[in-house]
BAKE-545504 format. One record per residue (C-alpha): x, y, z; residue in three letters. Coordinates in steps of 0.2 Angstrom, whole numbers, padded with zeros to 4 digits, m for minus. Layout:
BEGIN
{c1=X&c2=Y&c3=Z&residu=ala}
...
***
This chain:
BEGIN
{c1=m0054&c2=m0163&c3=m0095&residu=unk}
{c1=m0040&c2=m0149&c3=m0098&residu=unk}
{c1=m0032&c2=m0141&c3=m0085&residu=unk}
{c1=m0036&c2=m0123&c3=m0079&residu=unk}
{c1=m0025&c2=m0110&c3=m0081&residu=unk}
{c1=m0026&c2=m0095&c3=m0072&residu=unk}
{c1=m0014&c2=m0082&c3=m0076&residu=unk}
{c1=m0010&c2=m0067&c3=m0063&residu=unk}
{c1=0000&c2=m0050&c3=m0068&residu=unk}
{c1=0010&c2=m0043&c3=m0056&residu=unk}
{c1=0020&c2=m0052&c3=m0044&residu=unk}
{c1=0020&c2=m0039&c3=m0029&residu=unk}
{c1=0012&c2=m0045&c3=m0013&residu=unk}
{c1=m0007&c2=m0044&c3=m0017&residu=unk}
{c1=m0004&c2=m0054&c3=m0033&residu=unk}
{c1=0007&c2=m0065&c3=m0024&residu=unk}
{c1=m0003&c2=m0068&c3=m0011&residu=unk}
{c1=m0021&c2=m0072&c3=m0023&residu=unk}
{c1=m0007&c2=m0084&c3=m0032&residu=unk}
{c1=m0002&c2=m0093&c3=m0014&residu=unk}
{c1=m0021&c2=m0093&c3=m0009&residu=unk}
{c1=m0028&c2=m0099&c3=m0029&residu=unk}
{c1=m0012&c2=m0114&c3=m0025&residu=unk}
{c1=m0022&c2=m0119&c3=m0009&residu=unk}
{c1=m0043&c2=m0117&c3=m0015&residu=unk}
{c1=m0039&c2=m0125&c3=m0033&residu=unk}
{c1=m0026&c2=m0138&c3=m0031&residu=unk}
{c1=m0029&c2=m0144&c3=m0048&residu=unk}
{c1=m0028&c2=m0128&c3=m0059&residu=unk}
{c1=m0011&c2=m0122&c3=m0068&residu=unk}
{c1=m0006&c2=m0105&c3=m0057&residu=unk}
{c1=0006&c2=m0092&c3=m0068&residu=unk}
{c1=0010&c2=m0076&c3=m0062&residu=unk}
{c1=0018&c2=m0063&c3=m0073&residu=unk}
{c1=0030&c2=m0050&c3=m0069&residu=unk}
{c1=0041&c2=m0039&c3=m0079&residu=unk}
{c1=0053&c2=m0037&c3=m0067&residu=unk}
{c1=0069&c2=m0049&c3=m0063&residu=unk}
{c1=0062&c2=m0053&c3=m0046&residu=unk}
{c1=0048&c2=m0051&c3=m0036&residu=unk}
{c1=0040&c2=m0036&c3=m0024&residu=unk}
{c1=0051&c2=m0022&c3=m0034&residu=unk}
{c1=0040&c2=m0007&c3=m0033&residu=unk}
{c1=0025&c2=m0005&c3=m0020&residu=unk}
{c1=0029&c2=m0020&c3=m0011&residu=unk}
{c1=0046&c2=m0018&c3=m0011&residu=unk}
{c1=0049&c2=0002&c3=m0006&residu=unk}
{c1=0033&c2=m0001&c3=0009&residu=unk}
{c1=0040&c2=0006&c3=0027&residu=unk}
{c1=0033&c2=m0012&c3=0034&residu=unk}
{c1=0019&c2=m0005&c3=0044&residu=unk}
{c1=0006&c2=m0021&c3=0050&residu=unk}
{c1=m0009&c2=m0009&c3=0052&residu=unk}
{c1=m0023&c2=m0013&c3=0066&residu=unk}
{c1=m0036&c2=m0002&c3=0057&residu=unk}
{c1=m0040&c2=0011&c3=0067&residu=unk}
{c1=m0041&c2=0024&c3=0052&residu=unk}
{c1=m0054&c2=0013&c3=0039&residu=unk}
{c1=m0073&c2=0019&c3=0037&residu=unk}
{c1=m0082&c2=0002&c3=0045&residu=unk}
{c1=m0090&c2=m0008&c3=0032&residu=unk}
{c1=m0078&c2=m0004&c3=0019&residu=unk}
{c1=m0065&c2=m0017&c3=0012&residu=unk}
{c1=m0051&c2=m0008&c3=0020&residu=unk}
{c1=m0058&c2=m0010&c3=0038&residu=unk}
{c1=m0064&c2=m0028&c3=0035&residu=unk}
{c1=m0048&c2=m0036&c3=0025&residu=unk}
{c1=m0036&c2=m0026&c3=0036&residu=unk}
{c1=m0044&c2=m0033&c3=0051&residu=unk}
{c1=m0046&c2=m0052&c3=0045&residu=unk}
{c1=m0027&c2=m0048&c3=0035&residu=unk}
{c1=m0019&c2=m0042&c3=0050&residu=unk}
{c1=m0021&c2=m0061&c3=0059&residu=unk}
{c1=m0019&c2=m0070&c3=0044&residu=unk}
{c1=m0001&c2=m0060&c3=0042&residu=unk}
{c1=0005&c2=m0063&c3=0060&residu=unk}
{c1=m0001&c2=m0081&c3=0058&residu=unk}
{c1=0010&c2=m0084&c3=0042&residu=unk}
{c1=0024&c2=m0073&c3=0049&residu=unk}
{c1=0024&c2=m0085&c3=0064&residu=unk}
{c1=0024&c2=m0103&c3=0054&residu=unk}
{c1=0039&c2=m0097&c3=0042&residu=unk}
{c1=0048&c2=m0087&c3=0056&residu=unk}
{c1=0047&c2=m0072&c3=0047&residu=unk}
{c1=0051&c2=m0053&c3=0057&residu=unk}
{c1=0034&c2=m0049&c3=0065&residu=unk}
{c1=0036&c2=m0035&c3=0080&residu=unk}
{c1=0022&c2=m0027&c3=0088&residu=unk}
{c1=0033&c2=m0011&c3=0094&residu=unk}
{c1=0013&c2=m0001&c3=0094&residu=unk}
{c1=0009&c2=0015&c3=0087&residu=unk}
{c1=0004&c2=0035&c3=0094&residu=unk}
{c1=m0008&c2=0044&c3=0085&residu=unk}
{c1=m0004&c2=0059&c3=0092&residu=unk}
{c1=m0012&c2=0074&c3=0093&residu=unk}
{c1=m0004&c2=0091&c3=0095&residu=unk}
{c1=m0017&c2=0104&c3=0096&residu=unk}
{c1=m0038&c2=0106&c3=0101&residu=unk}
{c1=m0043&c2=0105&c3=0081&residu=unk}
{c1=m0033&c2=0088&c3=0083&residu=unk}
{c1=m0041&c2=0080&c3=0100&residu=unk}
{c1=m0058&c2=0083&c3=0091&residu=unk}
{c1=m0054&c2=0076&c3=0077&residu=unk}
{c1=m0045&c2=0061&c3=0085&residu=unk}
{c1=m0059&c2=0058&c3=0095&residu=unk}
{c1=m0068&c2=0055&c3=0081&residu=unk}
{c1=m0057&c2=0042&c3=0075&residu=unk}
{c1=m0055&c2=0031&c3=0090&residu=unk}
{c1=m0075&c2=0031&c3=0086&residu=unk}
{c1=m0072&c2=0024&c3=0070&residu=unk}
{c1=m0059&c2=0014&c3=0077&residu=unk}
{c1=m0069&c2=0006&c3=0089&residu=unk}
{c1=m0082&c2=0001&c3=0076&residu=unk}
{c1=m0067&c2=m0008&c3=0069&residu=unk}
{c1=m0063&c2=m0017&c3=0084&residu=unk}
{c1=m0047&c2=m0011&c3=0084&residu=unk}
{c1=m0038&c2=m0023&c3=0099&residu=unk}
{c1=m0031&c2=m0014&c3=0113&residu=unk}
{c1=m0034&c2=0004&c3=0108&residu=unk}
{c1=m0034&c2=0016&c3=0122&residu=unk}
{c1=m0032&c2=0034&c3=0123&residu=unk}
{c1=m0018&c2=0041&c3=0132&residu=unk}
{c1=m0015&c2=0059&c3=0138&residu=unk}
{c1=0000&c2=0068&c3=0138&residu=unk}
{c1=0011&c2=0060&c3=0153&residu=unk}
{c1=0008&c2=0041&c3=0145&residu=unk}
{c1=0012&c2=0046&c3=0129&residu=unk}
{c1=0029&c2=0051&c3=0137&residu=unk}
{c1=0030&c2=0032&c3=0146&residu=unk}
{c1=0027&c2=0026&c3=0130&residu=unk}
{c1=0037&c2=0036&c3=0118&residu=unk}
{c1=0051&c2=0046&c3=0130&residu=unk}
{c1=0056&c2=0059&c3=0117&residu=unk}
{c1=0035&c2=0062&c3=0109&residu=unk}
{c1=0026&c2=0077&c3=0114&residu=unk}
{c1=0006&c2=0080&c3=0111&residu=unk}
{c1=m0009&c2=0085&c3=0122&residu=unk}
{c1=m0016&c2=0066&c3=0118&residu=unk}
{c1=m0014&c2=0052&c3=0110&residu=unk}
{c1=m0021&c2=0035&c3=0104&residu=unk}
{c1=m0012&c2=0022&c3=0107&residu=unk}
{c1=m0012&c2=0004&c3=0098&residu=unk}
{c1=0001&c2=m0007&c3=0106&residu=unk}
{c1=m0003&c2=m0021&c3=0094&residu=unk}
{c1=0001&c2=m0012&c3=0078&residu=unk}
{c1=0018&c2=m0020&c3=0070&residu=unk}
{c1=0032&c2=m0019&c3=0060&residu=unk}
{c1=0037&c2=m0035&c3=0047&residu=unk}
{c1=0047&c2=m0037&c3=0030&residu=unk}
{c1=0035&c2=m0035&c3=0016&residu=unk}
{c1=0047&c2=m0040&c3=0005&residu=unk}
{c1=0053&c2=m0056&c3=0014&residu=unk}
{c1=0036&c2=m0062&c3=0016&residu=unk}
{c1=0033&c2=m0058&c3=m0003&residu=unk}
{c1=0047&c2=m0071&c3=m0007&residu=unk}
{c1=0040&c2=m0084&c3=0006&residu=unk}
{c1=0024&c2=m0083&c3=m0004&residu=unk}
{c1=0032&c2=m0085&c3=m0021&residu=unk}
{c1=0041&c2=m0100&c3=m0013&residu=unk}
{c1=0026&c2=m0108&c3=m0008&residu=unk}
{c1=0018&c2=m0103&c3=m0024&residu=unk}
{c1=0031&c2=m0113&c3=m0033&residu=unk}
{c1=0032&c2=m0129&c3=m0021&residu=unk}
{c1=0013&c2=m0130&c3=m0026&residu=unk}
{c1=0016&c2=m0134&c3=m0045&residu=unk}
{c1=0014&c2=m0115&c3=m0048&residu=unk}
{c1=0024&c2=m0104&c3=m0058&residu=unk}
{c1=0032&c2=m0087&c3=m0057&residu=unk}
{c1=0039&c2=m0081&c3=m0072&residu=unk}
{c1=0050&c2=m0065&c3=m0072&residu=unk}
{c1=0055&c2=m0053&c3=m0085&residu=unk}
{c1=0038&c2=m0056&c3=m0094&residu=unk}
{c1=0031&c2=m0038&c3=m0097&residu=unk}
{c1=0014&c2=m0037&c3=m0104&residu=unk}
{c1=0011&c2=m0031&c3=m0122&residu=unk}
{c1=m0004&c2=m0035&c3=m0128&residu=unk}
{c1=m0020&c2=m0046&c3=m0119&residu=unk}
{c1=m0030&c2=m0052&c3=m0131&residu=unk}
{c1=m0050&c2=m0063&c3=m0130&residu=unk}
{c1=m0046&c2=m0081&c3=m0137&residu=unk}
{c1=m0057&c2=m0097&c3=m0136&residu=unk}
{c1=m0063&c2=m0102&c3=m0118&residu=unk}
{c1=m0051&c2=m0087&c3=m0110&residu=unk}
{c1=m0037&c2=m0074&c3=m0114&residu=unk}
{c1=m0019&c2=m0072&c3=m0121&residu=unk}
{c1=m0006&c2=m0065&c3=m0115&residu=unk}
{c1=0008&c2=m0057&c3=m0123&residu=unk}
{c1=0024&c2=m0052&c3=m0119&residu=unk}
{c1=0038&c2=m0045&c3=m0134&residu=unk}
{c1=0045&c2=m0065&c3=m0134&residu=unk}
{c1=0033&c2=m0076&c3=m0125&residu=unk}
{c1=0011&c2=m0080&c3=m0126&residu=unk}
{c1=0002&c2=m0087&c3=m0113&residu=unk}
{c1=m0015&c2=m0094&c3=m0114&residu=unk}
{c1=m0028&c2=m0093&c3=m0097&residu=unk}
{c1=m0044&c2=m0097&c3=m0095&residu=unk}
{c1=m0045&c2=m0083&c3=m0081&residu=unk}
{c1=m0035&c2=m0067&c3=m0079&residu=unk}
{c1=m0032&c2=m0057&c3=m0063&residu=unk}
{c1=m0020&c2=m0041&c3=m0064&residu=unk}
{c1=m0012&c2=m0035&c3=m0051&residu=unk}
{c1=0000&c2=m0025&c3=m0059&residu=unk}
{c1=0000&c2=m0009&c3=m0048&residu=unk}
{c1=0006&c2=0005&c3=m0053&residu=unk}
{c1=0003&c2=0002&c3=m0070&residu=unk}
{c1=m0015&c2=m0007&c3=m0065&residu=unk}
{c1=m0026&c2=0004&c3=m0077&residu=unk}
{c1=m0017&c2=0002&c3=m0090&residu=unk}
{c1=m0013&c2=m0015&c3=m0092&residu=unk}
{c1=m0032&c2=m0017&c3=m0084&residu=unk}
{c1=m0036&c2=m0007&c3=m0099&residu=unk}
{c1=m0027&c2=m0019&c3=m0112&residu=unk}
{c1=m0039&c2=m0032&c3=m0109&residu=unk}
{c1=m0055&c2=m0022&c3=m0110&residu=unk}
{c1=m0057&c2=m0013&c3=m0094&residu=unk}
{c1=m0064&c2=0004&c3=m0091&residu=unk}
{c1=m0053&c2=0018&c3=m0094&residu=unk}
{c1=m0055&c2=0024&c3=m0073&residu=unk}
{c1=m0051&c2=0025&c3=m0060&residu=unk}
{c1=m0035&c2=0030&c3=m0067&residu=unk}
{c1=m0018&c2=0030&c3=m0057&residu=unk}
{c1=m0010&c2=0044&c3=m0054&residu=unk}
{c1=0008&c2=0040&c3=m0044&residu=unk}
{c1=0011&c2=0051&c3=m0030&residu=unk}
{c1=0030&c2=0048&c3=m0024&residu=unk}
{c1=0034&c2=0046&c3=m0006&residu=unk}
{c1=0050&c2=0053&c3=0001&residu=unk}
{c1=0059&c2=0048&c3=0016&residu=unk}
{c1=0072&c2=0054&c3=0030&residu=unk}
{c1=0081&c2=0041&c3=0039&residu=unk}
{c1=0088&c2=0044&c3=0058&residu=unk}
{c1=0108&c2=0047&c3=0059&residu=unk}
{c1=0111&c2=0029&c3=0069&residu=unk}
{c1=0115&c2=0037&c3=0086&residu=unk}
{c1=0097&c2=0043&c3=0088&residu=unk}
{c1=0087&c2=0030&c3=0083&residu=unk}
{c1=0085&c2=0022&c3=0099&residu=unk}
{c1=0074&c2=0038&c3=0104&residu=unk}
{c1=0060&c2=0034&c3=0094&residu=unk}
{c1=0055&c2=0012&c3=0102&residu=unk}
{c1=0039&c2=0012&c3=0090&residu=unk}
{c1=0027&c2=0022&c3=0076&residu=unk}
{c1=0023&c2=0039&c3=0080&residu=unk}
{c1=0008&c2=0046&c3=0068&residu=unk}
{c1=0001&c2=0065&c3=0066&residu=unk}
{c1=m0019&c2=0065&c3=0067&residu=unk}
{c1=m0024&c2=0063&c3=0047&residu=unk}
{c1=m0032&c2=0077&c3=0038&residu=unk}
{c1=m0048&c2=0066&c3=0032&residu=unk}
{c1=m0048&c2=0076&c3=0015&residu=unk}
{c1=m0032&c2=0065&c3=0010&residu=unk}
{c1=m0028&c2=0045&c3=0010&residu=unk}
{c1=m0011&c2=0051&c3=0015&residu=unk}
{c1=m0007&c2=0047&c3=0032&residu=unk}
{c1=0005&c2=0062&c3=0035&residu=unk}
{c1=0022&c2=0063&c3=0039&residu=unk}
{c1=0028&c2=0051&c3=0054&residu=unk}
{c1=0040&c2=0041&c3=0062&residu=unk}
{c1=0042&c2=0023&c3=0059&residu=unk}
{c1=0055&c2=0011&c3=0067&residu=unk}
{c1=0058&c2=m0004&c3=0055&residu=unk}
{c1=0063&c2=m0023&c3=0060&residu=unk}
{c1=0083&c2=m0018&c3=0054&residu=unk}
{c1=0084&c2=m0004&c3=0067&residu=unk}
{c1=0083&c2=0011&c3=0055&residu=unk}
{c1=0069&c2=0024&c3=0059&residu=unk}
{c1=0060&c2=0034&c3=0044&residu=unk}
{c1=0053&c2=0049&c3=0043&residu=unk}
{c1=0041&c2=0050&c3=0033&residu=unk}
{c1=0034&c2=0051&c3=0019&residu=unk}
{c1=0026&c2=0066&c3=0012&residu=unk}
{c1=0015&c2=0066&c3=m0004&residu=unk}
{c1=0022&c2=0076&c3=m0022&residu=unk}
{c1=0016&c2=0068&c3=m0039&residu=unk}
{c1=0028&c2=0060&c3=m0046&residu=unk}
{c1=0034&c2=0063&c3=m0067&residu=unk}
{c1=0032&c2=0045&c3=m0072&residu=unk}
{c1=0023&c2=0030&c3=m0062&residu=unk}
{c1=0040&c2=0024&c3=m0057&residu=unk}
{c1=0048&c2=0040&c3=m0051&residu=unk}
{c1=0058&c2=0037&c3=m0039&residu=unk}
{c1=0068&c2=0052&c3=m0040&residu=unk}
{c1=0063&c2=0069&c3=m0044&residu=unk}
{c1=0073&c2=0067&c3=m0060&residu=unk}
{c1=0063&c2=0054&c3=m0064&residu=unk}
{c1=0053&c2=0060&c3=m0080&residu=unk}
{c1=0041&c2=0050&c3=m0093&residu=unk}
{c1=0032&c2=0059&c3=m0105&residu=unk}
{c1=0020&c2=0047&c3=m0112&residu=unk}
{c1=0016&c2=0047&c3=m0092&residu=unk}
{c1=0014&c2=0066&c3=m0089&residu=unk}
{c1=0004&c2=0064&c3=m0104&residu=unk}
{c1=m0009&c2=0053&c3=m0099&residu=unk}
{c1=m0009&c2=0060&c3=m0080&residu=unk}
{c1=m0014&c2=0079&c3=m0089&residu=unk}
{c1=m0027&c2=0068&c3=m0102&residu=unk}
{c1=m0035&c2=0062&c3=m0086&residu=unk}
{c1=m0050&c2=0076&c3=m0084&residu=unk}
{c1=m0051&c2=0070&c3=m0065&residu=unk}
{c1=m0033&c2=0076&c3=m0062&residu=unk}
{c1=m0037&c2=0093&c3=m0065&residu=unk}
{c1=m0052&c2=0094&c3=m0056&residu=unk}
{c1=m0040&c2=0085&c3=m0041&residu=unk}
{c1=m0029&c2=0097&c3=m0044&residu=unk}
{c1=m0040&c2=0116&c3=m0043&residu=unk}
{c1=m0047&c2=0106&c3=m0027&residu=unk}
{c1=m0027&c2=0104&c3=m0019&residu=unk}
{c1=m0016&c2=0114&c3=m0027&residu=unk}
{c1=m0013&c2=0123&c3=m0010&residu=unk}
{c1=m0007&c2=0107&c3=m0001&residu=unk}
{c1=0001&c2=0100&c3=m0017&residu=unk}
{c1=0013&c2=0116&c3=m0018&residu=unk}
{c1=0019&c2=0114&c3=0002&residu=unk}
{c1=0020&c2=0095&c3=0000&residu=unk}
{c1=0033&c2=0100&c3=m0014&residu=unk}
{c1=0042&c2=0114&c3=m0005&residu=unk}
{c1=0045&c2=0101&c3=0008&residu=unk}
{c1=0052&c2=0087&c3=m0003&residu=unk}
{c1=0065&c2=0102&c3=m0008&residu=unk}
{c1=0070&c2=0109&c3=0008&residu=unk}
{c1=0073&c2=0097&c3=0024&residu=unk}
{c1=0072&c2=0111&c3=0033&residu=unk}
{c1=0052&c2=0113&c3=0029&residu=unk}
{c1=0050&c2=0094&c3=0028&residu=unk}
{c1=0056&c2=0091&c3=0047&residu=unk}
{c1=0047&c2=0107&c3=0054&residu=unk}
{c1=0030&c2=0099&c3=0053&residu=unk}
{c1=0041&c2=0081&c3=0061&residu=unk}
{c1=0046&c2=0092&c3=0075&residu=unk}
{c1=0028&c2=0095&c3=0081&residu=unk}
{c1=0030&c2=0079&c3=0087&residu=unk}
{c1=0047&c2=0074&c3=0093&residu=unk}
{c1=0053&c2=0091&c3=0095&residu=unk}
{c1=0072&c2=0086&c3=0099&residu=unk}
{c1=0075&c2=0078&c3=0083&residu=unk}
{c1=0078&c2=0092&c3=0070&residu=unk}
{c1=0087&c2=0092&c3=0053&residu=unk}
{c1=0105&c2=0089&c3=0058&residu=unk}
{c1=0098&c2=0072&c3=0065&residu=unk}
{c1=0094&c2=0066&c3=0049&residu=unk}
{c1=0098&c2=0061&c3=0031&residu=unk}
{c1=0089&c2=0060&c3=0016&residu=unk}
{c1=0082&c2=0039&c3=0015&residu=unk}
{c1=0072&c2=0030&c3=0001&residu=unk}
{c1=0058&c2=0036&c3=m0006&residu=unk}
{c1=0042&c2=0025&c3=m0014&residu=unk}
{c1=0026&c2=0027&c3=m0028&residu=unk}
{c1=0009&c2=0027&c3=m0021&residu=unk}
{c1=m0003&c2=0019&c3=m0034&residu=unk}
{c1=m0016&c2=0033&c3=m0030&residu=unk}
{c1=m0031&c2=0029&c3=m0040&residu=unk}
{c1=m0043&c2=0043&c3=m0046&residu=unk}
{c1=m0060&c2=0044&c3=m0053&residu=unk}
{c1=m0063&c2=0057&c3=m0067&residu=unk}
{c1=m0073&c2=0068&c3=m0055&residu=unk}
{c1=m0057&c2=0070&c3=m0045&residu=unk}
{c1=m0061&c2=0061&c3=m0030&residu=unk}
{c1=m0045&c2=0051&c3=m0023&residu=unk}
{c1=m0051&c2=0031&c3=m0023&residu=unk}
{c1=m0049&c2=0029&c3=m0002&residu=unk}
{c1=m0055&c2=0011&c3=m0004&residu=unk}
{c1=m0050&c2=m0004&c3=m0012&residu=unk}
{c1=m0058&c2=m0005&c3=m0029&residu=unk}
{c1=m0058&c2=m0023&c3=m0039&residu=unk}
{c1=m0066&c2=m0023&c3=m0056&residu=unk}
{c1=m0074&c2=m0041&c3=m0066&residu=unk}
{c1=m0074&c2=m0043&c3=m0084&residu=unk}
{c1=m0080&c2=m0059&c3=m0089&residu=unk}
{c1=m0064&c2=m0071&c3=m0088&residu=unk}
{c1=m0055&c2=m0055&c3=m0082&residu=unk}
{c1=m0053&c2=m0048&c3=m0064&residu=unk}
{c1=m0043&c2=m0033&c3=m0061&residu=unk}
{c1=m0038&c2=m0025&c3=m0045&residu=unk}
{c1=m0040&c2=m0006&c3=m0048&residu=unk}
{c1=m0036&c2=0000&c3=m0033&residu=unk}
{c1=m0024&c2=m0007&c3=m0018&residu=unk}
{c1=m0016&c2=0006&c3=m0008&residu=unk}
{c1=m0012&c2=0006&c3=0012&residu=unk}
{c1=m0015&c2=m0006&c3=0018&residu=unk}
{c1=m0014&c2=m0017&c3=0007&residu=unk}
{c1=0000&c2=m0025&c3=0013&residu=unk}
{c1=m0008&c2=m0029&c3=0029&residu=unk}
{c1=m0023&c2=m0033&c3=0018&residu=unk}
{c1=m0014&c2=m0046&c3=0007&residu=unk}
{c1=m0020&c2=m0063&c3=0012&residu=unk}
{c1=m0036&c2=m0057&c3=0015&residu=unk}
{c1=m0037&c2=m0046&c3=m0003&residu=unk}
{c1=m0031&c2=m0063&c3=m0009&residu=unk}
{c1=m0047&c2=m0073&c3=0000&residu=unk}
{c1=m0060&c2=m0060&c3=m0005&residu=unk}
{c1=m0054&c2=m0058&c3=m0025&residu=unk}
{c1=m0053&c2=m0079&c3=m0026&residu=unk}
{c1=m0073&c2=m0078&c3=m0018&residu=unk}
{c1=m0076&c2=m0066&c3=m0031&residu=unk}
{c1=m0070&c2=m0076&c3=m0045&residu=unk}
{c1=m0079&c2=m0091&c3=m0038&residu=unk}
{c1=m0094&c2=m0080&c3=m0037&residu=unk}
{c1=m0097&c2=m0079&c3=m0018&residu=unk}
{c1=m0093&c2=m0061&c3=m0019&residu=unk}
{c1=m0098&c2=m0046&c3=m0030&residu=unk}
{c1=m0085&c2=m0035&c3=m0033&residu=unk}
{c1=m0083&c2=m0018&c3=m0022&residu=unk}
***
């Protein structure tokens, strides 16, 4: 009998992690994962803050509460066995007014259906004990959420992808996808490869490369670019953990927060301004063929009549740092904008329906021999392992898509 090949696009974490898992549930099979970069974990992956999530924002039921739960222990597990940065420094979600109490309130409901470990609510004295420099009438406090090296553990799984008889190829950027007998081809301006089954993972540029192989034309990805400020070094030790705003429930964006990572540095950040090309790093960053498709898309209009409001002080903010850390100060009020400097920023992968609804849960599409991963944003890093169990049940049939 001829060996299964099972080809994957996109070597970030998600399709990294399906790789590692597909390594371990079909032994036998041919592994190749495809990436057009010249190593692995350069976009999402790669620009994430490190954030292990514990799930306490999710709708319960949906994939994002129960893969983040189940990916949560899978990741520390793994972090443990290869002696990779796992740090459970916990998180405030703090909230600074009445409007916020009520609605956090309702999340630590929602959190709760999650079974969130260890969440408590804290008033304003603990939240002091727990964060010396935070201010807020109340808080909810997760003292298991964590902070890893994304990146890092996306290499340790390309490793073990590869120590399995699998194979990463880099610098192999899609061009065409085409139906051939018993599976698909693959085509990059170069090389061909032959699969029985195909899984894209490719992100940012899901959709479209989704939509080389047949797929439907939505949810559509519109990139939404994430700026950061980083602490000056002699006030980093005021922040020891992750202090998060209440999130407005109309938006999949977590707000503006704090975030100390595993090398010391502490973010701020990010806000949320729609990017000019699906890898726009920088405001300079333009692509017209992207701007085209974004203004093509009929949900983005309907998005945008719905937001504009928010979308206009979102990018005020990204121009002046003096409106970006006003909303930070509600929070730590004695850090201000001599304290820091402009960091990084990072492309959210938002997905959007052509009614203008923002796609808040994972979203995986099947197609015959194809499987497509639509839609993966936060936390879907946390979620990796798990995404990875769930979409290799789905091509084994023991799942039905979401």
């Amino acid at each position: 009998m001829a060996e299964e090949t099972i080809g994957i696009i996109g070597a970030g974490i998600v399709g990294l992690a399906i790789g590692r898992e597909l390594t371990r549930r079909r032994p036998g099979a041919r592994i190749v994962i495809v990436e057009k970069e010249d190593r692995v974990a350069v976009h999402q992956t790669g620009h994430n803050s490190g954030v292990v999530h514990a799930g306490i924002y999710y709708t319960p039921g949906s994939l994002k509460a129960t893969l983040c739960s189940r990916g949560r222990d899978l990741l520390r597990e793994y972090c443990a066995a290869r002696e990779l940065p796992y740090d459970e420094v916990g998180k405030l979600v703090v909230a600074i007014d009445e409007d916020d109490v009520a609605r956090m309130d309702a999340l630590a409901d929602r959190a709760g259906a999650n079974a969130v470990p260890g969440l408590r609510r804290v008033g304003a004295a603990e939240i002091r004990e727990i964060e010396p420099h935070a201010t807020g009438l109340a808080a909810l406090y997760s003292p298991h959420t964590a902070i890893t090296d994304y990146t890092r553990i996306a290499e340790a799984f390309a490793e073990d992808i590869r120590r399995a008889g699998g194979e990463v190829r880099l610098g192999f950027e899609v061009t065409g996808i085409r139906n051939v007998p018993n599976g698909l081809q693959i085509a990059s301006a170069t090389d061909v490869v032959h699969v029985n089954s195909l899984i894209v993972c490719a992100g940012l540029h899901s959709d479209a490369v989704a939509g080389l192989a047949g797929d439907t034309p939505g949810p559509r990805i519109i990139p939404f670019r994430g700026e950061y400020m980083l602490l000056k070094p002699e006030k980093e030790a005021m922040i020891r953990g992750l202090i998060y705003p209440v999130p407005d429930p109309r938006y999949p964006f977590l707000g503006v927060h704090f975030t100390r990572r595993v090398s010391g540095e502490v973010e701020v950040g990010p806000n949320a301004v729609l990017a000019y090309a699906r890898e726009g790093y920088r405001r300079s960053t333009v692509s017209a063929r992207d701007l085209a498709g974004i203004a093509a898309w009929p949900g983005f209009w309907r998005m945008a009549r719905q937001h504009w409001l928010t979308g206009i002080r979102e990018m005020y903010g990204s121009f002046s740092m003096r409106a970006y850390m006003k909303g930070a100060r509600k929070y730590v009020p004695e850090i201000g904008v001599r304290d820091v400097v402009r960091g990084g920023a990072g492309v959210r992968a938002q997905a959007l329906d052509a009614d203008g609804s923002l796609v808040d849960d994972f979203r995986i599409h099947r197609l015959g021999p194809l499987t497509a991963v639509r839609n993966a944003p936060s936390p879907a890093a946390t979620s990796c392992m798990a995404i990875a169990e769930y979409v290799v049940d789905v091509i084994d049939g023991k799942k039905i898509p979401a």
